[in-house]
Steps between C-alpha positions, in 0.01 A plus 500: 500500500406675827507193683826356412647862589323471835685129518802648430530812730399214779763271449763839498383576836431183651877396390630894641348401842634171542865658434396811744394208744849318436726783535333564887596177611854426359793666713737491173535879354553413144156279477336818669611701239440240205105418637478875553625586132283238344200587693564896407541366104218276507296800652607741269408261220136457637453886512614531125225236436248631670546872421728495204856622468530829609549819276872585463622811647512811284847585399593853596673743308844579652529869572822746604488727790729771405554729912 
């Protein structure tokens, strides 16, 4: 099970720094920001799978300031 995680997070990366390697050589500013986006998402989705998803935020109690 380790192993095919292992595979996995590879392949995310390997695939996020062939789009980081795309976006520095095109001139067009739309593919920049698609291979950019992608790369960020694929990232993000190798982090979660690595370290797991994080913890959400604690919800705070909303409180009045009477001056």
């Amino acid at each position: 099970m380790g192993s095919a995680k292992a595979l996995e997070l590879r392949a995310l990366l390997g695939v996020a720094i062939k789009l980081r390697a795309y976006a520095s050589v095109t001139d067009d500013l739309s593919d920049i920001e698609l291979f950019l986006s992608a790369a960020l998402a694929l990232e993000d989705r190798a982090n979660r799978l690595a370290f797991g998803a994080p913890e959400p935020a604690p919800e705070h109690q909303k409180v009045d300031i009477l001056c």
